[in-house]
N, C-alpha and C positions, 0 to 999 in steps of 0.2 A: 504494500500500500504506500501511494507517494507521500510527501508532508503536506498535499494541500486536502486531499483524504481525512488525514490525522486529524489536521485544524479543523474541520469541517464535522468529523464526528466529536471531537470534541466540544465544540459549540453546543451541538445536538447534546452529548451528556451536561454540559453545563445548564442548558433549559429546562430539559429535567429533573436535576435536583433543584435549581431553584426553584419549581415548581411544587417537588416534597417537602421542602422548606417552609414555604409559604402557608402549602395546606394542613403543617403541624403548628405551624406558629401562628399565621394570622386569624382572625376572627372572622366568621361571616361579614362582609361586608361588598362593596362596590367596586374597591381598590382591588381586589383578592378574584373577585370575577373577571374583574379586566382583564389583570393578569394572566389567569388562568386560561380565558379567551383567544387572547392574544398571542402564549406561549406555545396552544394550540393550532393556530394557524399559522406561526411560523414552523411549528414540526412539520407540518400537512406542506407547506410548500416547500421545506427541505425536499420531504420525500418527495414530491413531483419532480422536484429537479434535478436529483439524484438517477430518475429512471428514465430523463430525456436522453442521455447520452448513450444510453444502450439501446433505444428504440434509433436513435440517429444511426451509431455502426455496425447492426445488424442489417440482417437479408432477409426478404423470405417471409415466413410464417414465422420467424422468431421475432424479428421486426413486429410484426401484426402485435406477437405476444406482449412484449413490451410496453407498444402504446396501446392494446387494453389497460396493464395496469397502469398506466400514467392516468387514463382518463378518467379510470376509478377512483384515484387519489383526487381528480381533480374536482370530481361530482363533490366528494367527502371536503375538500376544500372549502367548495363553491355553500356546501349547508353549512359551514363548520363560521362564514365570514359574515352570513348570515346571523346567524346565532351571536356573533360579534358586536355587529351593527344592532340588534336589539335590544341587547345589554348594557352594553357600553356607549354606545353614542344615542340612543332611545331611552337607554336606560329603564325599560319595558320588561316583561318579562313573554317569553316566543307564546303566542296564540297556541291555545291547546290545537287550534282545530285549524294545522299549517300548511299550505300550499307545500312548503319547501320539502315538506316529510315524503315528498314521491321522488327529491332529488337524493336524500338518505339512501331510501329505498336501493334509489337507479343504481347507485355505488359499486353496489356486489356484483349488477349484472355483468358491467364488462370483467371483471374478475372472474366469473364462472364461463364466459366467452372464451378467455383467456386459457385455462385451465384444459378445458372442451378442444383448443386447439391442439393439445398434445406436439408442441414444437419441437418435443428432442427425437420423435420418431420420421422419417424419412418418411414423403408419399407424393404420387405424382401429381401432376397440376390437376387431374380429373380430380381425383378424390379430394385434392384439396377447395376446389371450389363447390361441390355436391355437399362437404363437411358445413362449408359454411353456409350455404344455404340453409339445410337441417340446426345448424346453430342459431341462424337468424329466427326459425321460425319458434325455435325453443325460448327464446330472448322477448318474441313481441307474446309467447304464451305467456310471458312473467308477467311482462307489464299488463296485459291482459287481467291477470289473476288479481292483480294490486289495483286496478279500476272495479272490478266487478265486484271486492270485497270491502276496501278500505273504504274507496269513494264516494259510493252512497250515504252516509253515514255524517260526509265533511261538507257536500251539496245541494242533493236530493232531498235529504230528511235529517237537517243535521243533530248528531247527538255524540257527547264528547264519549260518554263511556262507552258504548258500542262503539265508536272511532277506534281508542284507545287498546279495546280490546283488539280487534280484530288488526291494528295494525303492527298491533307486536306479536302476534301470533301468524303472521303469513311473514314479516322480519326474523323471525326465528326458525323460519321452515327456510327460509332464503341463507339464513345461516350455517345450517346445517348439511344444507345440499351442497355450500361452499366447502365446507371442512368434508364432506365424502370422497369432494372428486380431488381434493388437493393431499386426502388419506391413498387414493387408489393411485393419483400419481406419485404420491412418495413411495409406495409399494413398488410400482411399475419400472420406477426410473435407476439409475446408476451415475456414481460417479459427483460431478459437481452438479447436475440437475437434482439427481438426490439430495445435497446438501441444500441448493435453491427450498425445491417443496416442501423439505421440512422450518427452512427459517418462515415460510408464506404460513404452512400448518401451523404452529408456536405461534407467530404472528396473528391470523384467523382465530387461531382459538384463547386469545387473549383479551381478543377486541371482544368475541362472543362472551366470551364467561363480563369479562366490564360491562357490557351493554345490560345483559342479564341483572348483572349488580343496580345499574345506577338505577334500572326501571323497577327494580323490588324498592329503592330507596324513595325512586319518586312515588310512588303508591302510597309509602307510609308518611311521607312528605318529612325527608331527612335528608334531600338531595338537595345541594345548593351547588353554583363554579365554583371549581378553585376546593371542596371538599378533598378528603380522600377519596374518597368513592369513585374522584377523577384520575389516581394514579395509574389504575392499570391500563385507562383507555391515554391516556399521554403515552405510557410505556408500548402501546401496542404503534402510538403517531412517532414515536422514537425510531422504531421500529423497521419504520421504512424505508430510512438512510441509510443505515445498518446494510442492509439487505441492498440497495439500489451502488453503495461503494464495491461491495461486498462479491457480486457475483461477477463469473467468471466464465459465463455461458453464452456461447457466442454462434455454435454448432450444431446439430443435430448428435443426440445419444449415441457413439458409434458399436455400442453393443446393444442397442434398441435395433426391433426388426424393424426392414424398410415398411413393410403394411400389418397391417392389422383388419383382418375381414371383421371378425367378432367384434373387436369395437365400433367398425363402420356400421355395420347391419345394427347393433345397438342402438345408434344416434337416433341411425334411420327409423328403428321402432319406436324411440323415445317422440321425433318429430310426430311420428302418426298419432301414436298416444294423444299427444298434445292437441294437435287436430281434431281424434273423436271423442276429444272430452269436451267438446264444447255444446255437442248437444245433450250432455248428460249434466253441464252446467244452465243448460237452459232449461231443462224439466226442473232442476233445483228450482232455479230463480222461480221458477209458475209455484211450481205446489210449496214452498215456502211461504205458507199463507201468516206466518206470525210478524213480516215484516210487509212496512205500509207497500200499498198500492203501486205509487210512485216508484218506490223502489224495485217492487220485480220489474214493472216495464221498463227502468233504465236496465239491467238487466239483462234483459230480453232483448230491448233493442240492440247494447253494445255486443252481446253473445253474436247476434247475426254480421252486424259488421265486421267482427274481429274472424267468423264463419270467410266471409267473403275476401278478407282481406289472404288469410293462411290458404284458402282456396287455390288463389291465383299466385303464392310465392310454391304450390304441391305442383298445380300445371307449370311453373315455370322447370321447378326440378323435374318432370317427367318428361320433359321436352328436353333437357340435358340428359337428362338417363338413356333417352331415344338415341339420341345425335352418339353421346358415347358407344350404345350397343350397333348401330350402322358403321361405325369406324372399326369397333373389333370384328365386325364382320369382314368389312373390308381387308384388314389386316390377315385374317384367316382364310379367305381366298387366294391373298397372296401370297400366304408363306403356301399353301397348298401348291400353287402353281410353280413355287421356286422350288419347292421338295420334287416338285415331278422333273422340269427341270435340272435340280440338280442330280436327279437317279437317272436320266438319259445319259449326263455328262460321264457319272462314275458307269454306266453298261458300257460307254465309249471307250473310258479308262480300261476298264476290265478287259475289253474283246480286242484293244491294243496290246495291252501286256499279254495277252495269250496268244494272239499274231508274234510277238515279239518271243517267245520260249518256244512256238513252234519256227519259225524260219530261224533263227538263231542259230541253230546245229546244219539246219539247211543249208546257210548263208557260206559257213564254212567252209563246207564240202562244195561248194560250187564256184571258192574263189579259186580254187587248182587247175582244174580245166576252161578256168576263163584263162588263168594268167598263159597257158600254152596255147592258147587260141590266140589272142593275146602275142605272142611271139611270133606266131606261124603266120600271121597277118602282116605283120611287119617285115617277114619274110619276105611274103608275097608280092609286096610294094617295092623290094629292091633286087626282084628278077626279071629280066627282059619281058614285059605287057604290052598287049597293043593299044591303042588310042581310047577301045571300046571295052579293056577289061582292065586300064589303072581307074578308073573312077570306081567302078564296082568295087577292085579290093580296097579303095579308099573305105568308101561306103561300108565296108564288113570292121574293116578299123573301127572306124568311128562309133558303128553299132557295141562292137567288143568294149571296147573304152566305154562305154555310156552302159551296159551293162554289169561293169565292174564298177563302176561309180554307183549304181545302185545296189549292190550287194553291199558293200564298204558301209552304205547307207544302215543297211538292213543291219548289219551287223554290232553300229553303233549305236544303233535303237533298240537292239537287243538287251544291250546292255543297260541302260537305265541307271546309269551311273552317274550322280549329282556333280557338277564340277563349280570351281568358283568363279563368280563374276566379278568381272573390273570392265569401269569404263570403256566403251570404246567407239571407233566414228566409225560410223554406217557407211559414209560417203569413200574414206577409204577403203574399205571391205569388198564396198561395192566396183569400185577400178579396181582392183586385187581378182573379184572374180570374173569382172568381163574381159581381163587380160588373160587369163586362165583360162578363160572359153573360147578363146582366140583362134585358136586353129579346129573348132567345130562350125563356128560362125563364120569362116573363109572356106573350110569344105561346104557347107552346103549355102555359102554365096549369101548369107543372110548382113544386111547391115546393121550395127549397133547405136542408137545416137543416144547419148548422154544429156541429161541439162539436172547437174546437182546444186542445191542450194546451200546455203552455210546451216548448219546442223549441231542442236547439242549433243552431246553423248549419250548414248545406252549404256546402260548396266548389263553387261552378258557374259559370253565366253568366246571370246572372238575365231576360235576352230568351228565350234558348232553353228555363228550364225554363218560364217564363209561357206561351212556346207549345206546349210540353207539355199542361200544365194545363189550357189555352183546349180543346185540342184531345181532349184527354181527357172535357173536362165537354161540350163540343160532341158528342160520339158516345155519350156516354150519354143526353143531350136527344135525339137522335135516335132511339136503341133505347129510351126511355120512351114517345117518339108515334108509336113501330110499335105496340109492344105493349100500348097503352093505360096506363101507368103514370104516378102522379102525385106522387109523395115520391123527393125523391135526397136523402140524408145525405152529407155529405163531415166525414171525423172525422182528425184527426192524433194522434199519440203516437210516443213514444221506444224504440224495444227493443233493447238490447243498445248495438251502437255504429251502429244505423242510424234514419233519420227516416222512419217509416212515415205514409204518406198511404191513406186508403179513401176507395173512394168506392162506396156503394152503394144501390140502389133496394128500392122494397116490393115487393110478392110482386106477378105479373102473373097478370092475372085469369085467370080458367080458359080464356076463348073465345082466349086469346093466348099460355097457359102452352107448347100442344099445338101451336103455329103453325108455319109454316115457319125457318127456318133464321134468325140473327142475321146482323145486318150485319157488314162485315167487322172488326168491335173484336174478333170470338172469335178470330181467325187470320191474322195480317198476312199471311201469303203469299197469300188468297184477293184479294186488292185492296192499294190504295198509300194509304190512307186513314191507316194509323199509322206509315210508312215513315222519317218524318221522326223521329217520337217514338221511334221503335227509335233509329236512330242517336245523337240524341240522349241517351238516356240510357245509349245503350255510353259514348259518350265521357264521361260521367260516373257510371258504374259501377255504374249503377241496374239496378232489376228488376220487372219488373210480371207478377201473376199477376191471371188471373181465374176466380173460381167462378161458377158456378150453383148454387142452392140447388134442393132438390123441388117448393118450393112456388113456382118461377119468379124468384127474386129474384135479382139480380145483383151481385157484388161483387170489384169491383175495386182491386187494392193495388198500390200504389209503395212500393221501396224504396230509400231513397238514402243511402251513410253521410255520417256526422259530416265533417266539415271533419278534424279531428285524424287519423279513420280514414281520411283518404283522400289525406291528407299519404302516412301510411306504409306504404300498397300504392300509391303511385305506380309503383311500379317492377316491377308485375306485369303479363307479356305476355299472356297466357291471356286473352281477354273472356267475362266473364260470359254465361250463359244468360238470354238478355232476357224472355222467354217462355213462360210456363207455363198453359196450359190444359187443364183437365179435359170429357172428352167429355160433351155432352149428354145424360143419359137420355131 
């Protein structure tokens, strides 16, 4: 606690004893009321000011908490300056039959608002706004209660001891509902909110037992200001400085559960409660034939409007309840349709990995007789050919080569082997492989044009996207000398937070537009020719779509994020949809 804490609670302890002081030494008098008035309302506004600065640095529902009880203190002020102004500058004693006694009343309510908010438990903004509507409508049952009971009695038909009576006896029920729910939050809570509800508890039940006190005094009429009979209610207005330096609660409970159904559904029976007691308050008011006329029909009347009033705050809540239960709907459609979703993606997963353990052993066994095929080609090329069969053994190269490239594939898809990623430029990658494919694009006469843009880095493993790439430009050189095609553009650029790669061909001539069906680059599942490259760029978060244009053109897109983007979905399970292809016309 700092020293301006210190001075401040000591101020507070100095007004209090001069206050026991006074009521052991002085005599009944005027000075002695003043005093004791006065003493009173500077306790009352200590503690208001005491509990502004924690409604100021809080958030949230602890905020709300807060300035309940400031507002409390401040009703309790607001009668307490009153009573001041009567005594001391009127020099009067307070009208038995007082307006101000529904501001006494009002005091507790925000206090049990408060309490009802349950601040140190975590809950979402739904539950928190349904909570307080159910609060609100528990708050206007009070005041409800304290018109239908006290207030006939002070306007209607006025008479001081039925007044008297009835309004310390629905005060005392107000009391004691406060000390229940501030007993179940001192049970409920941990920590320094535990300590909080038990100072409010002590406190609460300090003021009740004094309140209890002064009105057995005022009956026998031994109650004067500035008596004893005032020390325990100063010690309770001491009290709330105490308490307002004091606490240390800033957060939600973090060994309180985030929800609480039981206590929700509670409320919510409490609000109905409250609700259908108003027509079991209005057969009262009727057959309560001992009190005047006047009387039940105020009664009766207010029963109806206060009916109509709680009416329209249940259709307000049901209409929230509504709008909440169409959102969880919604929400459970979609996680439905993501869970199906995601089981397409894991059968995907599944029926690769078992492509992958079955050619695997395959793959092996078949790089042997490529690599002599492989030889005997190369042979082929450098023994005396005629004009009409050096293209053809080109052509059988080329094929051998491009079938060993896909085995290699095969085999390192097999494997399923995580490797590390470091930065790396697309744009180089991409020169690296269209140099590499250099002499596949000069046999079959195909042109390559280039237009790269400045590019930030991927996060990858720069072997694996190269044989991406290889493998990619490899299968569009093959679907360009099916369909007679002779122009492939390969273009890069930046969109958003990802590094787009295209790569597309010119329009294929008419006699090839209308031809049979494309190799398998339109639909990895018809063959294992991209099986490697799916994998691939799952594990590095990419996406490839490809179009067809009308005029037979092909274009093909990679997407792969920024290094920065793909730092911060690291931590996302769901794998992308690697594949997107639109049907043929």
């Amino acid at each position: 606690m700092d020293k301006r804490s210190k001075i401040w609670l000591g101020t507070v302890g100095g007004l209090f004893a001069l206050l026991i002081l006074a009521a052991l030494l002085l005599p009944k008098s005027l000075a002695l009321a003043a005093l004791s008035d006065i003493i009173q309302c500077l306790l009352l506004l200590s503690g208001a000011a005491a509990f502004v600065p924690l409604a100021i640095r809080s958030q949230g529902r602890i905020r709300l908490f807060w300035s309940l009880i400031t507002m409390g203190v401040c009703f309790w002020l607001a009668y307490q300056l009153y009573w001041t102004w009567h005594e001391v500058l009127l020099q009067q004693d307070v009208p038995d039959l007082c307006t101000w006694d529904v501001v006494l009343f009002l005091h507790i309510v925000p206090l049990m608002a408060a309490i009802a908010l349950r601040p140190q438990v975590s809950r979402d903004q739904y539950s928190a706004r349904v909570g307080r509507l159910d609060f609100a409508l528990l708050l206007v049952w009070w005041f409800y209660l304290f018109v239908l009971i006290v207030m006939p009695w002070q306007y209607v038909v006025p008479d001081i001891p039925a007044y008297d009576h009835n309004l310390n006896n629905i005060y005392v029920s107000e009391q004691l509902f406060l000390l229940a729910g501030l007993l179940a939050c001192l049970i409920l809570s941990h920590g320094a909110w535990r300590k909080l509800y038990s100072a409010l508890f002590g406190l609460s039940l300090c003021y009740s037992s004094s309140s209890t006190i002064a009105n057995w005094a005022l009956a026998r009429r031994v109650y004067y200001s500035g008596s004893l009979y005032d020390i325990p209610l100063v010690a309770s207005m001491a009290w709330l400085t105490w308490i307002g330096l004091r606490a240390k609660v800033d957060t939600p409970d973090p060994d309180a559960p985030e929800t609480s159904t039981v206590y929700g559904v509670w409320v919510a029976r409490c609000s109905m409660i409250a609700v259908f007691s108003l027509p079991l308050f209005a057969a009262w008011a009727m057959s309560d034939l001992q009190v005047p006329s006047r009387i039940r029909l105020f009664r009766l009347t207010l029963t109806l409007l206060a009916a109509f009033c709680m009416g329209v705050m249940v259709l307000v809540r049901q209409r929230m309840l509504d709008r909440e239960l169409f959102r969880l709907l919604n929400q459970s459609r979609e996680s439905v349709d993501n869970l199906q979703r995601l089981q397409t993606q894991i059968l995907q997963s599944e029926k690769l990995a078992s492509i992958g353990q079955l050619v695997g052993g395959a793959a092996h066994e078949l790089n042997n007789p490529i690599t002599a095929m492989l030889g005997y080609s190369d042979l082929l090329l450098n023994t005396p050919l005629t004009a009409e069969q050096q293209p053809l053994a080109a052509k059988i190269g080329q094929h051998v080569r491009r079938t060993k490239s896909l085995v290699a594939g095969l085999i390192n898809f097999a494997r399923q082997a995580p490797v590390p990623k470091t930065p790396v430029d697309l744009n180089t990658l991409l020169r690296t492989a269209i140099k590499l494919s250099q002499p596949q694009s000069s046999d079959l006469e195909i042109e390559v044009r280039t237009e790269f843009a400045p590019l930030p880095k991927v996060l990858g493993d720069s072997n694996q996207l190269l044989q991406v790439c290889l493998q990619l430009l490899a299968n569009c050189f093959h679907v360009l000398s099916e369909r007679g095609g002779k122009v492939m553009t390969v273009t890069t650029e930046q969109q958003a937070t990802n590094c787009v790669l295209q790569i597309s061909t010119d329009a294929m001539p008419a006699s090839h537009a209308a031809g049979p069906h494309l190799p398998p680059v339109v639909d990895p599942d018809d063959g294992l020719a991209l099986s490697a490259c799916q994998a691939i760029l799952q594990e590095h978060r990419g996406k490839v779509t490809l179009e067809r244009q009308k005029d037979g053109a092909l274009l093909l897109r990679v997407e792969l994020p920024i290094a920065q983007t793909m730092r911060e979905t690291a931590q996302q399970t769901t794998p992308p949809a690697l594949w997107q292809s639109q049907p043929f016309a």
